[in-house]
C-alpha positions as CSV (number, residue, x, y, z in Angstrom):
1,X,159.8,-6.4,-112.4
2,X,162.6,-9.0,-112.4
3,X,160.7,-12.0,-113.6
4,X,158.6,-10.1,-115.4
5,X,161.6,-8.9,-117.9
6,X,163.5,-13.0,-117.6
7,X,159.8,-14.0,-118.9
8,X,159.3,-11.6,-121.6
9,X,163.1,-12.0,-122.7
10,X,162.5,-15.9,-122.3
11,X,159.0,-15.7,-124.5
12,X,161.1,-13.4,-126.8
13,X,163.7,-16.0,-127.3
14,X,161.6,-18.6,-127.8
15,X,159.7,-17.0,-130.6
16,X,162.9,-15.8,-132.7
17,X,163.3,-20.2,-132.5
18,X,160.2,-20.6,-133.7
19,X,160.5,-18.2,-136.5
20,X,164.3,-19.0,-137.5
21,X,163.2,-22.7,-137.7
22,X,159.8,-22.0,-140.1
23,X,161.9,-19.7,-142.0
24,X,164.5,-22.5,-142.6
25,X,162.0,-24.8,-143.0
26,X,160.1,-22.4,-145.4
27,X,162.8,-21.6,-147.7
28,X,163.8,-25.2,-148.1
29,X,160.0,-26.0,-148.9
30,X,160.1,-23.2,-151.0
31,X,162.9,-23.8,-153.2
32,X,161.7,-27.7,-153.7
33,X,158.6,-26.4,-155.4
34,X,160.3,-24.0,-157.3
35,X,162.4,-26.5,-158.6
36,X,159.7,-29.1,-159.4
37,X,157.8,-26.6,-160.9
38,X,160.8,-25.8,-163.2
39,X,161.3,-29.6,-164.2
40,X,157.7,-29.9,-165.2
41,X,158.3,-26.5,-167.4
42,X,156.1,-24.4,-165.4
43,X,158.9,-21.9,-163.2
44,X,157.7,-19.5,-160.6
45,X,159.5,-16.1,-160.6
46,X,159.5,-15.2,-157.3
47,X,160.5,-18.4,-155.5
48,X,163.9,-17.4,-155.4
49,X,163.2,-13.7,-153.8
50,X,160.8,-15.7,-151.3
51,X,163.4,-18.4,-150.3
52,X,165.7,-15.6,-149.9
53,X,164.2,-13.4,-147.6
54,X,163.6,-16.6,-145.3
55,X,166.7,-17.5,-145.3
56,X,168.0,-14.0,-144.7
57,X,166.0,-13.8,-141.7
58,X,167.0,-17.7,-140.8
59,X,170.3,-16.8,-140.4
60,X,170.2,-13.4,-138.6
61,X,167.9,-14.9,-136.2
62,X,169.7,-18.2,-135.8
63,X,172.8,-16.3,-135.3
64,X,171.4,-15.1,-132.0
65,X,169.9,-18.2,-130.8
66,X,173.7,-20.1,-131.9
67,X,175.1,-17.2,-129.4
68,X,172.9,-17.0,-126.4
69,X,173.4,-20.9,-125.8
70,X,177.5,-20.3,-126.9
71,X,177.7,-22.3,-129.6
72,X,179.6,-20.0,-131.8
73,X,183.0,-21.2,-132.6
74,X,186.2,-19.8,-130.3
75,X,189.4,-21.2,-129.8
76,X,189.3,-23.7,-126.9
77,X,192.5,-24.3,-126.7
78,X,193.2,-20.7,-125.8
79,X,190.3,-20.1,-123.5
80,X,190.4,-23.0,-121.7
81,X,194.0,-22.8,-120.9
82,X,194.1,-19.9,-118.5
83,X,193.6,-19.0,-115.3
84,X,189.8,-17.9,-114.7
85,X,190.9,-13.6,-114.0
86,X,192.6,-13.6,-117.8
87,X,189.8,-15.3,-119.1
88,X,188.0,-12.5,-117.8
89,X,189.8,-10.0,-119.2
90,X,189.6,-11.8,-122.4
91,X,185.8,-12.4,-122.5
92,X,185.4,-8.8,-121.4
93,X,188.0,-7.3,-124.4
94,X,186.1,-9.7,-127.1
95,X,182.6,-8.7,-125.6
96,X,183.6,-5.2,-126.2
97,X,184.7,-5.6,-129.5
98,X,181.2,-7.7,-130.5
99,X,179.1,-4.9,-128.9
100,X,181.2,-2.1,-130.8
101,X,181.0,-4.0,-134.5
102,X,177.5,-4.8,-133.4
103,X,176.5,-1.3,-133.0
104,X,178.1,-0.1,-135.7
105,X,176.6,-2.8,-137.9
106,X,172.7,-1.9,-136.7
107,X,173.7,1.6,-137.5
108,X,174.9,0.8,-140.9
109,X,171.8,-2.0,-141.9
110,X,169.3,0.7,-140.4
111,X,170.7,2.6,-143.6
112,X,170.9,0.2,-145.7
113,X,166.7,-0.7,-144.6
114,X,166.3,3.2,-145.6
115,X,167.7,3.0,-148.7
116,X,166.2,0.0,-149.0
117,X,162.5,-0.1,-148.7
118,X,161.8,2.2,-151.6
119,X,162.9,-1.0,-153.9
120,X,161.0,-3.2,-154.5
121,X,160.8,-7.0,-155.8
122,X,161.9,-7.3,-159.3
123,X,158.5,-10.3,-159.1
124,X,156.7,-8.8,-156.6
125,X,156.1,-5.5,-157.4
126,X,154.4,-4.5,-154.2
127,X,156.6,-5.8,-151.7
128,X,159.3,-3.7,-150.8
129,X,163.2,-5.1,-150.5
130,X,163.4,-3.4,-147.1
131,X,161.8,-6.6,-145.4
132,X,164.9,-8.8,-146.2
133,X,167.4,-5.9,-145.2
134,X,165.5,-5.7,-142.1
135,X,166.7,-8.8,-140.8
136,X,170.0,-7.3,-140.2
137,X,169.1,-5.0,-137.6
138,X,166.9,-6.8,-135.9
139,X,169.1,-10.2,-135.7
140,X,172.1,-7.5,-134.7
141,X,169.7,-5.6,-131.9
142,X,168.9,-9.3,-130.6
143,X,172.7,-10.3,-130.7
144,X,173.7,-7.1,-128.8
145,X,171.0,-7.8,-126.3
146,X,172.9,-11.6,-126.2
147,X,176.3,-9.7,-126.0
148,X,175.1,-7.4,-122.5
149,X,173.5,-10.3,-120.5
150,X,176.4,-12.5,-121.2
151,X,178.8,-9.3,-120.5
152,X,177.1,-9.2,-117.2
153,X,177.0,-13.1,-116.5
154,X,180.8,-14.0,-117.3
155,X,182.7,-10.7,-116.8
156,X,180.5,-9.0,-114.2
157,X,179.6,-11.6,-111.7
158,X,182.1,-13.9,-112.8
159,X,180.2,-17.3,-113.9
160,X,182.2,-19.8,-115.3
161,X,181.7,-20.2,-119.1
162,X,182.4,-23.6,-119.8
163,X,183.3,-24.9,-123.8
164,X,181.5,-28.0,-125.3
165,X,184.2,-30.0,-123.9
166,X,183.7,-28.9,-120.7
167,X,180.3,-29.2,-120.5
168,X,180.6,-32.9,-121.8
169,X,182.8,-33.4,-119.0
170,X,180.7,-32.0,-116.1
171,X,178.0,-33.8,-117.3
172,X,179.7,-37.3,-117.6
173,X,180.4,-36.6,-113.8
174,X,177.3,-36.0,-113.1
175,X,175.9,-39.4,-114.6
């Protein structure tokens, strides 16, 4: 049951990569032609609503990848200099706190998605806003998902979570 939830989670991650990459990709595409077709006097209304609803769910989804390989931004300086039971305590008070705002943030977006999805595109009159709000509790769900298996990988059995600097280091030994 094991490896068949690491390879579902592992598929799962995979494809949010996939689809925060073609929505990146997408939206830049998107706005290119928008703006050509602009210069040559010809503009598309709904480029803008497009490009924005790929790049809402870029970023949600990105967020989560950015997390799960911790490459969100903390201070170094602080973490790295001390001792491996207060860093502990410190990843377990911060993980806390993200699972908490986390939480109350899919509560609020699932709202917001409510309220939501009886709008619909000011260009695209049968496409309801709801798909863009969706993003947020989605990427959230995904990121709280992140939060638990790191909670349980640094604070609960105690793995070492190294920095960028570290990791440059362990690997130039290595070599």
């Amino acid at each position: 049951m094991k490896k068949f939830i690491t390879g579902f989670y592992n598929g799962l991650c995979k494809a949010e990569e996939a689809i925060a990459m073609f929505c990146l990709i997408s939206a830049t595409l998107i706005l290119c032609v928008g703006a050509v077709c602009r210069a040559v006097g010809n503009p598309l209304t709904s480029i803008s609503e497009i490009a924005l609803c790929m790049f809402a769910w870029c970023v949600f989804l990105g967020a989560d990848t950015a997390y799960r390989r911790n490459k969100l931004v903390y201070v170094e300086i602080i973490i790295d200099s001390v001792k491996p039971k207060v860093k502990r305590v410190l990843f377990c008070v911060c993980y806390i706190l993200i699972a908490a705002f986390l939480g109350l943030f899919i509560y609020e977006s699932i709202r917001l998605v409510g309220h939501s999805w009886v709008r619909s595109w000011s260009s695209l009159p049968g496409v309801s806003y709801g798909w863009i709000a969706l993003c947020m509790p989605v990427g959230c769900t995904l990121m709280l998902i992140t939060t638990a298996i790191q909670f349980y990988k640094y604070v609960i059995k105690g793995e070492p979570k190294m920095s960028d600097t570290e990791q440059y280091l362990e690997e130039a030994k290595n070599d």
